[in-house]
GULUMDO-979698 format. One record per residue (C-alpha): residue in one letter; x negated, y, z; residue number from 1. Coordinates in steps of 0.02 Angstrom, whole numbers. Example, Ala and Ser with C-alpha at 12.3 -4.5 7.8 and 13.67 -1.06 7.14 Angstrom:
2
drenba->A u->-615 v->-225 w->390 voba->1
drenba->S u->-684 v->-53 w->357 voba->2
END
This chain:
260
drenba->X u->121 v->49 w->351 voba->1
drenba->X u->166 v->-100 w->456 voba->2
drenba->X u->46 v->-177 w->553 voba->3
drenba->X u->-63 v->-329 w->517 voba->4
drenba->X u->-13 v->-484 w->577 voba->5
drenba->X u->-176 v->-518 w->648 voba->6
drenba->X u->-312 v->-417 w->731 voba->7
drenba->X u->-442 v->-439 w->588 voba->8
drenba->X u->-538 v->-308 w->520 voba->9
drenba->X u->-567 v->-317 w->343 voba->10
drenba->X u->-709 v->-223 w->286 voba->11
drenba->X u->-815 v->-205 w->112 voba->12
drenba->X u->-1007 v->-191 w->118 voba->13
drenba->X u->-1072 v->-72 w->-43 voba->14
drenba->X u->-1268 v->-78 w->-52 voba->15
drenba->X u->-1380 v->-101 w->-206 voba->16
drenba->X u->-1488 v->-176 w->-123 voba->17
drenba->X u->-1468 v->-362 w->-95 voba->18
drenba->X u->-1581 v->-396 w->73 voba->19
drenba->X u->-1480 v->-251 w->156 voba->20
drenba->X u->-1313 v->-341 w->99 voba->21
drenba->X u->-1366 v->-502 w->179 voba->22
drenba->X u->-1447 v->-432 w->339 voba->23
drenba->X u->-1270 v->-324 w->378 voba->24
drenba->X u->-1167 v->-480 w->330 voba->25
drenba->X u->-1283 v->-595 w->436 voba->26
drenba->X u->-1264 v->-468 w->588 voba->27
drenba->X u->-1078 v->-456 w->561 voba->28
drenba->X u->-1067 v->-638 w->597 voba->29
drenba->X u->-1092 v->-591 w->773 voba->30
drenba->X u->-907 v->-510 w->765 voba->31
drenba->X u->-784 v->-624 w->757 voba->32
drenba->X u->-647 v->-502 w->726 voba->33
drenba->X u->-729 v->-408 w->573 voba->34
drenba->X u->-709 v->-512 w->425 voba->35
drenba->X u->-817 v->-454 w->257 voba->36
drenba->X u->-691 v->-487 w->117 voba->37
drenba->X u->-808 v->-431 w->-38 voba->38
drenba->X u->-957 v->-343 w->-82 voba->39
drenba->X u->-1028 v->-221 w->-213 voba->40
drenba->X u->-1169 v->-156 w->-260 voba->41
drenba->X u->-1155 v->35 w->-348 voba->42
drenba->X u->-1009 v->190 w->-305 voba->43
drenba->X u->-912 v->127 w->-460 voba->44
drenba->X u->-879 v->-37 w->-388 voba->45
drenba->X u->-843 v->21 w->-198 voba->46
drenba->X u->-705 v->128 w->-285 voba->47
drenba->X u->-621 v->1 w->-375 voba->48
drenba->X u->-648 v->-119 w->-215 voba->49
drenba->X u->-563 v->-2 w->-85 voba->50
drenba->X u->-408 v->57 w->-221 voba->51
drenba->X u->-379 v->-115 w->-235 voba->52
drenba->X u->-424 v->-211 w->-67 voba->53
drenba->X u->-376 v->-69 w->38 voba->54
drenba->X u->-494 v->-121 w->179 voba->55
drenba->X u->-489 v->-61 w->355 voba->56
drenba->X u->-674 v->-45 w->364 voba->57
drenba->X u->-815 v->23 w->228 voba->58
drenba->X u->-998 v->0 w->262 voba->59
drenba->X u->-1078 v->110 w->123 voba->60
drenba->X u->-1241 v->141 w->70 voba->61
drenba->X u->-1280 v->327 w->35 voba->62
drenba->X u->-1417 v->307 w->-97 voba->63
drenba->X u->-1349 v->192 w->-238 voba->64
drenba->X u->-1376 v->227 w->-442 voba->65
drenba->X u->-1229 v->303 w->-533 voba->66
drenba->X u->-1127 v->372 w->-401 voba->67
drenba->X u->-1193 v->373 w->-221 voba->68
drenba->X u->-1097 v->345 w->-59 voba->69
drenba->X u->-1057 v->525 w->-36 voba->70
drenba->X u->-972 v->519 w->-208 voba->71
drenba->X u->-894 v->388 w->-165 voba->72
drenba->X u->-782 v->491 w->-34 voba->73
drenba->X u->-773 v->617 w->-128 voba->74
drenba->X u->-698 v->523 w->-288 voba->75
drenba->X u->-587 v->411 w->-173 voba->76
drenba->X u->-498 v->604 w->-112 voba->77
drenba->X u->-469 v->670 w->-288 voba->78
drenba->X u->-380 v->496 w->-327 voba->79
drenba->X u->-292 v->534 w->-153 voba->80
drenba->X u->-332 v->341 w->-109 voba->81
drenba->X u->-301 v->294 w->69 voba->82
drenba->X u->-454 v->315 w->158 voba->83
drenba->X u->-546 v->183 w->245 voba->84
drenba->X u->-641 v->222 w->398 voba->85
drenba->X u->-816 v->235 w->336 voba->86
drenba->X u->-990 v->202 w->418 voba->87
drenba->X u->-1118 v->272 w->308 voba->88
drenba->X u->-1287 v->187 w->304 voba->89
drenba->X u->-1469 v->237 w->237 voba->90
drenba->X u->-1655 v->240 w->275 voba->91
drenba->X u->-1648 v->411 w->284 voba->92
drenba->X u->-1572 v->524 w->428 voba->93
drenba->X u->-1560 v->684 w->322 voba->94
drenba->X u->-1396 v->651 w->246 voba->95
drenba->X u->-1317 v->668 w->430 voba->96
drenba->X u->-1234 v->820 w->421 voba->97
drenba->X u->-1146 v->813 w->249 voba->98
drenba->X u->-1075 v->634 w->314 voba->99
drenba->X u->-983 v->691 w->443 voba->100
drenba->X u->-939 v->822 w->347 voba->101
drenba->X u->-841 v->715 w->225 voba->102
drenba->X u->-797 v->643 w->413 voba->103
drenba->X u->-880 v->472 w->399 voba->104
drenba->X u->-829 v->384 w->569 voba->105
drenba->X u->-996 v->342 w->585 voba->106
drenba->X u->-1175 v->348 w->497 voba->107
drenba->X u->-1309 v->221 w->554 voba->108
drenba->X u->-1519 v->207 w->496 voba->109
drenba->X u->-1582 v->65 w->416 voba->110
drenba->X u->-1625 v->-64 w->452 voba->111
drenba->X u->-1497 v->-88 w->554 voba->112
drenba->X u->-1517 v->-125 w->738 voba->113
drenba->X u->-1395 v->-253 w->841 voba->114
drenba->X u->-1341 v->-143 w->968 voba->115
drenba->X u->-1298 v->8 w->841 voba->116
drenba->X u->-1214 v->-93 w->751 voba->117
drenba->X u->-1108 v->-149 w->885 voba->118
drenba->X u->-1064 v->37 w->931 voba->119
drenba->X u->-1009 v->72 w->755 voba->120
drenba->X u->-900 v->-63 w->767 voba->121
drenba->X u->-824 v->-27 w->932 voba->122
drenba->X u->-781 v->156 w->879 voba->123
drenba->X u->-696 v->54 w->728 voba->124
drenba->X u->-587 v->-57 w->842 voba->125
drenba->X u->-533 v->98 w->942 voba->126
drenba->X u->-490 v->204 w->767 voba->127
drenba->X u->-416 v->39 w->686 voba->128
drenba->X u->-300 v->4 w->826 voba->129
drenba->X u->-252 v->214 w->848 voba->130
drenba->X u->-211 v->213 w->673 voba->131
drenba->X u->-99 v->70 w->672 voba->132
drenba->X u->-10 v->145 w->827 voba->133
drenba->X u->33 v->294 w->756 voba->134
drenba->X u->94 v->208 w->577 voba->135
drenba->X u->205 v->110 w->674 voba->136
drenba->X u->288 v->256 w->783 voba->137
drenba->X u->284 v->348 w->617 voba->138
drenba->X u->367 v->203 w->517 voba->139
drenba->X u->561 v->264 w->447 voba->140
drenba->X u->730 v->127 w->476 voba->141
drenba->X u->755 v->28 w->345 voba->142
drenba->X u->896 v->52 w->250 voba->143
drenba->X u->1071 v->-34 w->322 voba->144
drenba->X u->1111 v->-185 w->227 voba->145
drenba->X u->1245 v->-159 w->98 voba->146
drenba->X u->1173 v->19 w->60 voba->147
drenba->X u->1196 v->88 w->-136 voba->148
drenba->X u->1067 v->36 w->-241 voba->149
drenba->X u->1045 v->75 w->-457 voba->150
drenba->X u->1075 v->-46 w->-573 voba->151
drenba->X u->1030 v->67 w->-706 voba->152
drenba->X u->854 v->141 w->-741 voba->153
drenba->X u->830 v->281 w->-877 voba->154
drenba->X u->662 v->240 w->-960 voba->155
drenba->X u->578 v->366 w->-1074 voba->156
drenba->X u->491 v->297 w->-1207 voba->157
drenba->X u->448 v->371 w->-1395 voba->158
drenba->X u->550 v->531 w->-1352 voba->159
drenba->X u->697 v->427 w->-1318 voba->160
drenba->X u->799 v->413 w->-1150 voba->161
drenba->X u->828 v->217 w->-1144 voba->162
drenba->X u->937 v->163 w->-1018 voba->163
drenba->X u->891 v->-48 w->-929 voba->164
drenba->X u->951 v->-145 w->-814 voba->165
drenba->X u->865 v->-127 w->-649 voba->166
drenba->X u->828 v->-314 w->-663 voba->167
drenba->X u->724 v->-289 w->-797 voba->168
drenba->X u->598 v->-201 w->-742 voba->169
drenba->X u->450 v->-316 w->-712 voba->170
drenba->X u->330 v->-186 w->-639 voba->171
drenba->X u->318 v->-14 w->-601 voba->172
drenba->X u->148 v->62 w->-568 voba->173
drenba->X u->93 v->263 w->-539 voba->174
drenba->X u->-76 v->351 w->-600 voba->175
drenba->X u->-103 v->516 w->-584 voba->176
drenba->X u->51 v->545 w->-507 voba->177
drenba->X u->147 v->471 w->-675 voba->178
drenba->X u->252 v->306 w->-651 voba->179
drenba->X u->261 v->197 w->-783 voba->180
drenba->X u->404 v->66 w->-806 voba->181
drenba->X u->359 v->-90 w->-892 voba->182
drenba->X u->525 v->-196 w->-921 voba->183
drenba->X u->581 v->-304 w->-1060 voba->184
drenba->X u->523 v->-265 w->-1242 voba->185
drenba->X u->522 v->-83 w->-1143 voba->186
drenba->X u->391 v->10 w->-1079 voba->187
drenba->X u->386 v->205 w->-1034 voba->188
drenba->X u->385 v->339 w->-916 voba->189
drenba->X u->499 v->356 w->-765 voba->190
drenba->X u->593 v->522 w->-709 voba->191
drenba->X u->548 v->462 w->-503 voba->192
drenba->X u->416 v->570 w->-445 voba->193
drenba->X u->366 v->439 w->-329 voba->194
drenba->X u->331 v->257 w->-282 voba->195
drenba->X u->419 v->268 w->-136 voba->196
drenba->X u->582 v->346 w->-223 voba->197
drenba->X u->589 v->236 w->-356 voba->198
drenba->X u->590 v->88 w->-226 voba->199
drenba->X u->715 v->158 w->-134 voba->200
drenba->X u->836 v->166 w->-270 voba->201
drenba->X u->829 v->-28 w->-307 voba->202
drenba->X u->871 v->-185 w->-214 voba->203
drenba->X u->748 v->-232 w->-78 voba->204
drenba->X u->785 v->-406 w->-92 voba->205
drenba->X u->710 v->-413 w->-281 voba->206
drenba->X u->566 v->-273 w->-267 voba->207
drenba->X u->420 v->-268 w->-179 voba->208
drenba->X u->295 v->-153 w->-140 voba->209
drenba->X u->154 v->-271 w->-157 voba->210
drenba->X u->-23 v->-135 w->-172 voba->211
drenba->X u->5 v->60 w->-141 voba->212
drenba->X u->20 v->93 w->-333 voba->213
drenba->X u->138 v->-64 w->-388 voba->214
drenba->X u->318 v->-123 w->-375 voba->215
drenba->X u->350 v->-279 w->-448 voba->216
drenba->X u->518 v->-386 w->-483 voba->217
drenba->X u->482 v->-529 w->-369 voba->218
drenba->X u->585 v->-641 w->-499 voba->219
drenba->X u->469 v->-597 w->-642 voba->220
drenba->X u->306 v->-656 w->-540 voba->221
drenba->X u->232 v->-787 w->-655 voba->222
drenba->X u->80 v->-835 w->-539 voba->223
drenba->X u->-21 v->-822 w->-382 voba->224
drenba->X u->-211 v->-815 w->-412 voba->225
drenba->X u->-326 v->-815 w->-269 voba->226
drenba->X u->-444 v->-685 w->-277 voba->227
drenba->X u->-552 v->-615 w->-146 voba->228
drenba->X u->-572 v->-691 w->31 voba->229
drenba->X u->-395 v->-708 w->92 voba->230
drenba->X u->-326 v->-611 w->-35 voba->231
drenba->X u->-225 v->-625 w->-192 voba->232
drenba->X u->-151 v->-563 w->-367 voba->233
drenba->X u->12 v->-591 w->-450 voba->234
drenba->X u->24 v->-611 w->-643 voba->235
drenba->X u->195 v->-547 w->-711 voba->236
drenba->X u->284 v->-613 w->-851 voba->237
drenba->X u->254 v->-471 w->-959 voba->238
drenba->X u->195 v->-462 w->-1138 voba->239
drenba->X u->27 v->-409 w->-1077 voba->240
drenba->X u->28 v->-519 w->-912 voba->241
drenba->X u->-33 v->-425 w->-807 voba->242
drenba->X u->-133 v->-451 w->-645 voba->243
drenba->X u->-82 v->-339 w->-488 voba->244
drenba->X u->-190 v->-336 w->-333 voba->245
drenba->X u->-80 v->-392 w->-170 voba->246
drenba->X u->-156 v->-277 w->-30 voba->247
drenba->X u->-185 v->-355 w->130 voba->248
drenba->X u->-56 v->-322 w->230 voba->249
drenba->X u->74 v->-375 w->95 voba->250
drenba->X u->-25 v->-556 w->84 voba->251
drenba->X u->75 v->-619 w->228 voba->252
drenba->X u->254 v->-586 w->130 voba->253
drenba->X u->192 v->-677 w->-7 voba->254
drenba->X u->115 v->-813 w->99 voba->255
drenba->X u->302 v->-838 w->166 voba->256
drenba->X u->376 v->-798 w->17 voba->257
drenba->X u->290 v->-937 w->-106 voba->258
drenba->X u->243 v->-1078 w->50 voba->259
drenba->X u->65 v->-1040 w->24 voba->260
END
């Protein structure tokens, strides 16, 4: 994952209550390098939030209605989502052990004091900047310029093998480890098992891995609509036309790409 082009931490507070959301955004403030790019208030919505913000940093409430903050990590595993690092927070101390079980980085006692808070996000800095080390030392070459690429995709739709241009293809997506093509007048399955395969078969100058789970035809992006704090989604030029999520550390490409 490359690294971000800035030092920011971009966290999500999840609480159902709304004093608690306030009083951890108001202490927050104190850290100039932790910036709160949304809130929720239930499990459901801290899902969707993380799968489609992909935040460095999760402040989660353990007791919410629906699906608590221990479901939370649990649900976010099963849909093998990138994990944040997580500080767990409650009035309670008895759900200790199970949260570093699940290996919350940390798990602080409401109300929240100052100096705790501090600590937690300390221990985040360190784990944050570790992280990004090790993605970077991890990170494969690029291809060489001038390397093969398909110009032909097969596309199985209606028990037919079709067979597209690669230019056509205005998004790909994957859920539940199935990738779907969506191209003109065509959408259906693809035979790449993986994201990450598919993209490597194409040309990197006209797709872009814009959010974990989409690959879009930069030529077929129809619009840039702001969205959360410092963050944005595309709408394709597709029948349906679609909205896609640009994680966070893809908002600088598009920044340079469109002037914004």
């Amino acid at each position: 994952m490359p690294l971000r082009a800035t030092s920011t931490i971009a966290a999500i507070l999840v609480d159902d209550e709304p004093l608690a959301r306030d009083e951890l955004t108001y202490l927050l403030r104190e850290f100039p390098d932790v910036e709160v790019i949304a809130t929720g208030t239930n499990g459901l919505e801290a899902v969707r939030l993380i799968t489609e913000l992909e935040p460095d940093l999760v402040f989660l409430d353990i007791q919410m209605p629906g699906l608590d903050g221990m479901g939370v990590i649990r649900r976010l595993r099963e849909q093998e989502v990138p994990m944040p690092h997580i500080v767990l927070a409650t009035a309670h101390d008895q759900y200790a052990v199970e949260a570093f079980r699940l290996e919350a980085m940390d798990y602080l006692l409401k109300p929240v004091e100052r100096e705790r808070l501090g600590q937690a996000v300390e221990r985040a800095r360190r784990a944050i900047a570790e992280k990004a080390r090790t993605a970077q030392a991890a990170e494969p070459m690029p291809a060489p310029r001038g390397a093969p690429v398909r110009t032909k995709l097969l596309v199985k739709s209606g028990g037919r093998n079709l067979i597209i241009d690669s230019q056509e293809m205005i998004y790909a997506t994957i859920n539940d480890g199935l990738i779907t093509v969506v191209a003109s007048g065509i959408e259906g399955e693809s035979s790449y098992r993986t994201i990450e395969e598919l993209q490597s078969n194409l040309d990197p100058e006209a797709f872009w891995r814009v959010h974990r789970s989409y690959l879009v035809n930069i030529h077929r992006i129809k619009e840039v609509i702001p969205w959360f704090k410092s963050s944005f989604q595309i709408r394709m030029d597709d029948k349906k036309q679609t909205e896609i999520p640009v994680s966070r550390v893809q908002t600088k490409r598009l920044r340079a790409l469109f002037r914004l």
